[in-house]
Each structure stands twice: as structure tokens, then as C-alpha cells.
C-alpha positions as CSV (number, residue, x, y, z in Angstrom):
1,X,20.2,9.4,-16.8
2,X,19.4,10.7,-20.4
3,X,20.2,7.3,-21.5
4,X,17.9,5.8,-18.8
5,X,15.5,7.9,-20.3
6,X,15.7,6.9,-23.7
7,X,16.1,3.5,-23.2
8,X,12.6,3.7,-21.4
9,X,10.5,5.1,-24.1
10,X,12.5,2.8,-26.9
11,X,11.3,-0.3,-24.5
12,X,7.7,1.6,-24.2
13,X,7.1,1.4,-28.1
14,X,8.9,-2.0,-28.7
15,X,7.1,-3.5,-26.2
16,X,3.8,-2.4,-27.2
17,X,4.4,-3.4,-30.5
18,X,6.1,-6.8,-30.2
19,X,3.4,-8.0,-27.9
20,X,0.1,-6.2,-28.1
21,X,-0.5,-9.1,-31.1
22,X,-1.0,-11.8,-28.5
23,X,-3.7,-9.8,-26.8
24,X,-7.1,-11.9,-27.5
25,X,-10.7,-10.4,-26.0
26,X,-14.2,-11.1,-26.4
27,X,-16.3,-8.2,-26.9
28,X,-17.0,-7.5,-23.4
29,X,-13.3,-6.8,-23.3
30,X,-12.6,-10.0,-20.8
31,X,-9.9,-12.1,-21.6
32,X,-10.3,-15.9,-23.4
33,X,-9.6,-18.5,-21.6
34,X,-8.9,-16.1,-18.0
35,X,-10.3,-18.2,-15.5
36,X,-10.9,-16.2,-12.8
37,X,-11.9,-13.0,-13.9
38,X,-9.4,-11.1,-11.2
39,X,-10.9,-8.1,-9.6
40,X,-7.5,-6.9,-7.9
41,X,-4.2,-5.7,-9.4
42,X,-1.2,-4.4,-7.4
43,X,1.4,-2.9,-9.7
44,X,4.4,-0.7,-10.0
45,X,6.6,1.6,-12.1
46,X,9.9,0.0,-13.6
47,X,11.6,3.6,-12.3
48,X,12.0,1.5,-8.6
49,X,14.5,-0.4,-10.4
50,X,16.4,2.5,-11.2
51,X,17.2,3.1,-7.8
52,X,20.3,2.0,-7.7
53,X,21.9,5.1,-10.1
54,X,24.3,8.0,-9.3
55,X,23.3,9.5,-6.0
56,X,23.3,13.0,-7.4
57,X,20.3,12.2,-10.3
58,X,18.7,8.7,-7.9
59,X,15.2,10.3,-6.8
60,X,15.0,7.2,-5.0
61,X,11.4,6.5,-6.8
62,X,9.0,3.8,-5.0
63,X,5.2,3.7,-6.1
64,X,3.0,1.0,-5.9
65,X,-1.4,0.4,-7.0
66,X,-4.1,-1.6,-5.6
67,X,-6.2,-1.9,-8.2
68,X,-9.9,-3.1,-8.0
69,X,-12.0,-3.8,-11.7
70,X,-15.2,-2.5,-11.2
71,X,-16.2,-3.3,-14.5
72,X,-14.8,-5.2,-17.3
73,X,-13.6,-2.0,-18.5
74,X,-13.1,0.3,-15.3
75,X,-10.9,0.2,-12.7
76,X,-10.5,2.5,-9.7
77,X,-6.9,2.3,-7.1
78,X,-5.0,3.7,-4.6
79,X,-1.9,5.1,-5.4
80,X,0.8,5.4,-3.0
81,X,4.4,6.6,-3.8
82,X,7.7,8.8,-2.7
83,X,10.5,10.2,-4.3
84,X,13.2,12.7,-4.0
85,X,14.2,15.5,-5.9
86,X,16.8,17.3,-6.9
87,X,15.8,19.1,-9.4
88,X,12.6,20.8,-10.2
89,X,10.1,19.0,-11.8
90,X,8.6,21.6,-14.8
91,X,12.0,21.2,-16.4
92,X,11.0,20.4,-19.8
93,X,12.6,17.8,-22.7
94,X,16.6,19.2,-23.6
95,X,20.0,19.8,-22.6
96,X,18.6,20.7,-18.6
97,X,16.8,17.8,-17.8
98,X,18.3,15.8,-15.4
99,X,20.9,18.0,-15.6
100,X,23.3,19.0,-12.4
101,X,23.3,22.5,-13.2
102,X,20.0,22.8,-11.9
103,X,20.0,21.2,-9.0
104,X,18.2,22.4,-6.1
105,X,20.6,23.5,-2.9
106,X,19.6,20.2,-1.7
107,X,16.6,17.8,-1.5
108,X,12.9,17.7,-1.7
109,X,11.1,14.3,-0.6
110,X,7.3,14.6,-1.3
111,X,5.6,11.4,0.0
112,X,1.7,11.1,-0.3
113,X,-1.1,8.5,-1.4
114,X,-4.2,9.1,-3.7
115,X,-6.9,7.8,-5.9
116,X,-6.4,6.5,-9.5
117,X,-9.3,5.5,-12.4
118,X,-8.9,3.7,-15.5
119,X,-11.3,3.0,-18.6
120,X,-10.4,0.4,-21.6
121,X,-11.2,2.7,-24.9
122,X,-10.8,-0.3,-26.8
123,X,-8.9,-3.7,-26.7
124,X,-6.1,-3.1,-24.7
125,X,-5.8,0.6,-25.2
126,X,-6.9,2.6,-22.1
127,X,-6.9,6.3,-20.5
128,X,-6.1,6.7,-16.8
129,X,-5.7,9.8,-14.3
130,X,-3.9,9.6,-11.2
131,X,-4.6,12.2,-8.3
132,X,-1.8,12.1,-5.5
133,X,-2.0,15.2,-2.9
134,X,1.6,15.2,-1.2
135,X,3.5,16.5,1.7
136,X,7.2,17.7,0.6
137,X,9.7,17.9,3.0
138,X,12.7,19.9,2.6
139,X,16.0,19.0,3.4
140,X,19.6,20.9,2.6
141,X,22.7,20.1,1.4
142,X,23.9,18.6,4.9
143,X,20.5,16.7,5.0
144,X,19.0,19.2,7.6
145,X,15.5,19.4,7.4
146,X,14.2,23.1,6.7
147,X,10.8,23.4,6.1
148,X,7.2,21.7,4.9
149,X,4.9,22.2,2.0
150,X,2.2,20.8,-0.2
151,X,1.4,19.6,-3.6
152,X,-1.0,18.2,-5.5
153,X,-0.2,16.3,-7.9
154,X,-2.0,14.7,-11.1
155,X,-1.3,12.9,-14.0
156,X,-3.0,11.6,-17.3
157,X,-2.1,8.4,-19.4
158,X,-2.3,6.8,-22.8
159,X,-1.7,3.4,-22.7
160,X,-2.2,-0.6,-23.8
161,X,-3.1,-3.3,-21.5
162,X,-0.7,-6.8,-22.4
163,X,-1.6,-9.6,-20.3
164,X,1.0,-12.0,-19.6
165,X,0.9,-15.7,-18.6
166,X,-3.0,-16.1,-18.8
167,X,-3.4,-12.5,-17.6
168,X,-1.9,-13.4,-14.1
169,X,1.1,-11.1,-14.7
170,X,0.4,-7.6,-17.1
171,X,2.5,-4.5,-18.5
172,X,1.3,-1.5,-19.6
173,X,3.6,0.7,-21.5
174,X,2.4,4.4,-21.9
175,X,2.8,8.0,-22.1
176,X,1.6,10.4,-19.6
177,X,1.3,14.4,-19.0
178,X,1.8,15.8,-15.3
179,X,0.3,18.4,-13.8
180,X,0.6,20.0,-10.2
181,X,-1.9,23.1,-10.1
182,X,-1.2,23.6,-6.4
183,X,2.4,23.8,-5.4
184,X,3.2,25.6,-2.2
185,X,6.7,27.8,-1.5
186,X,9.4,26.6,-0.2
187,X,12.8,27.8,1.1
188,X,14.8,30.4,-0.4
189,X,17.6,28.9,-2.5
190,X,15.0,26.2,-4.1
191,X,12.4,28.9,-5.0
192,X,15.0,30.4,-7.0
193,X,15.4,27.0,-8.9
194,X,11.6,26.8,-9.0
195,X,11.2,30.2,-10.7
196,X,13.7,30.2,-13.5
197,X,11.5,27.6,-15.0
198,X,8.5,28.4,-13.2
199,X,6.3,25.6,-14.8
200,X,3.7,23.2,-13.1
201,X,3.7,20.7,-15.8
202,X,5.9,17.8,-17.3
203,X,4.7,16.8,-21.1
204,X,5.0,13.1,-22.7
205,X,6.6,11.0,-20.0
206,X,7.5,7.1,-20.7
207,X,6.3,4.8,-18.4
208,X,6.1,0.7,-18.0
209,X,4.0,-0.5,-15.4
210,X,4.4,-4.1,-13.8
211,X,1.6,-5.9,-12.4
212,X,0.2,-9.3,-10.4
213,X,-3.7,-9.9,-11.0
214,X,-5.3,-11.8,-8.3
């Protein structure tokens, strides 16, 4: 997995670089030569296609957007995503993360859908938060549910636009910060995981996002 993650941010830069160069705007930030201007996006992360890794690290990751362009620069969604857990999530960058040894005495699978904005700075580089409020459900080591909670979760991104294919198909490689300022209490044996690290944020994540404009 610490390969998985590496290889993600080497393809995050690379990609930005090799093909950000073909990126050609007006001023009004509009593609040339994009006939129709497409209003609606649906994209994903490329972590769904890492679903198919060791069971004891696979967080079994789907997320998907429904984007709709306001304006030529701004862009407003709905974000709708699930994942599971095994492992707390304010483990930071070193030797623990995704790391066995911290495993939580079972599973967590939070599920929830929310509201996403994004603003072109300029060209193709952009900003974007993420709000998702979700319901975590938690599960043992036999995969017997044991209890409910809540978080809300947030996220903020640096990124660059590349359209592909006369902007029908995009990516957008970028970094993001996580932050979960409400985080409710869960079972016994996963609060103790919780508290040795006791954080409610995850710095400079790699991401790649795939996306269809229609």
C-alpha cells in the first residue's frame, strides 16, 4: 500500500506536467474549439481501482461527482462516496500509515453524500472544498455490527484542470488537506486506536480525478 501510495503522487506530478502544455483557453477560461460548452461532469477518484488489494489495507473506496458549471469558472456538485476503515484516519505521513499495527479491532464503514464547489484561479489551476457529513457504522472482527456514529467530513484541494479529447474526457491531478471537526465516539477497543493519535486531520493527500463532460 505504501507503494500504492507513491506511485499515486509520482503519477499526480508527471501527469500534470507532461500534459498541462496541451491545455489551450481563451480568456474567459472556455476551451478552443469545445463545442458544446458542457455544463455537467460526473467523475471519480482512481483509489476505486484500487479495490482489488489485500483485504487487510482494501478500504473498499467508491466515490463519485455530479458536477454542474455555473460559470465558466465555477462549479458546484454532489458528492457521494463510502469506504471502510481499518485504521484511523489522523494517522499522519511514516512508518504507521497504512500500517497493520494499528489496525482498529475491526471495521468502520462511513457512507454519506454532500456538496462540493470549485473555482478556476487561473488556466487550469483551480481550488475546491468538499463537504461530506457521514454515518459510520461499526462492525467487529467477526463482521458483527456494534454501534453508530457520525462525522463530518471536509476536504480542500489544489489542483489543474487537463481536458482530454476536446474536453469530453478530463483529469485533475491534485493535493488535498482533510479535516473532520465533528467526529462522534465509538466503541471501546477503536477509541483506543482513535486516541493514541488523536488527530482530526490528514495533510497533503495525492489524488487523480477521472471525468466524462456532457
Amino acid at each position: 500500500m505504501k507503494k500504492l501510495i507513491s506511485t499515486s503522487l509520482m503519477i499526480t506530478v508527471f501527469t500534470t506536467l507532461a500534459l498541462s502544455q496541451s491545455l489551450n483557453r481563451t480568456e474567459k477560461g472556455t476551451f478552443k474549439g469545445t463545442v458544446p460548452d458542457y455544463k455537467f461532469s460526473v467523475n471519480t477518484t482512481y483509489l476505486i481501482f484500487a479495490n482489488f488489494g489485500p483485504e487487510e489495507t482494501n478500504t473498499h473506496h467508491y466515490e463519485f461527482h455530479f458536477g454542474y458549471k455555473i460559470t465558466a469558472k465555477d462549479k458546484i456538485g454532489i458528492k457521494a462516496a463510502t469506504w471502510s476503515l481499518f485504521a484511523p484516519m489522523g494517522i499522519p505521513w511514516g512508518p504507521y500509515l497504512m500500517n497493520e499495527s494499528e489496525s482498529y479491532p475491526g471495521r468502520i464503514r462511513e457512507s454519506g453524500i454532500g456538496f462540493t464547489y470549485q473555482r478556476i484561479l487561473w488556466k487550469g489551476l483551480f481550488t475546491s472544498i468538499e463537504i461530506l457529513p457521514l454515518k459510520k457504522t461499526y462492525f467487529d472482527e467477526t463482521k458483527k455490527k456494534t454501534g453508530d456514529g457520525f462525522k463530518l467530513y471536509t476536504s480542500y484541494h489544489l489542483g489543474y484542470y487537463i481536458p482530454l479529447f476536446k474536453n469530453r474526457l478530463f483529469l485533475e491531478p491534485q493535493i488535498h488537506c482533510n479535516y473532520w471537526p465533528i467526529d462522534t465516539k465509538g466503541p471501546q477497543g477503536f477509541e483506543e486506536m482513535e486516541n493514541k493519535w488523536n488527530n482530526k486531520y490528514f495533510l497533503f493527500e495525492p489524488n487523480i480525478y477521472i471525468g466524462v463532460n456532457f
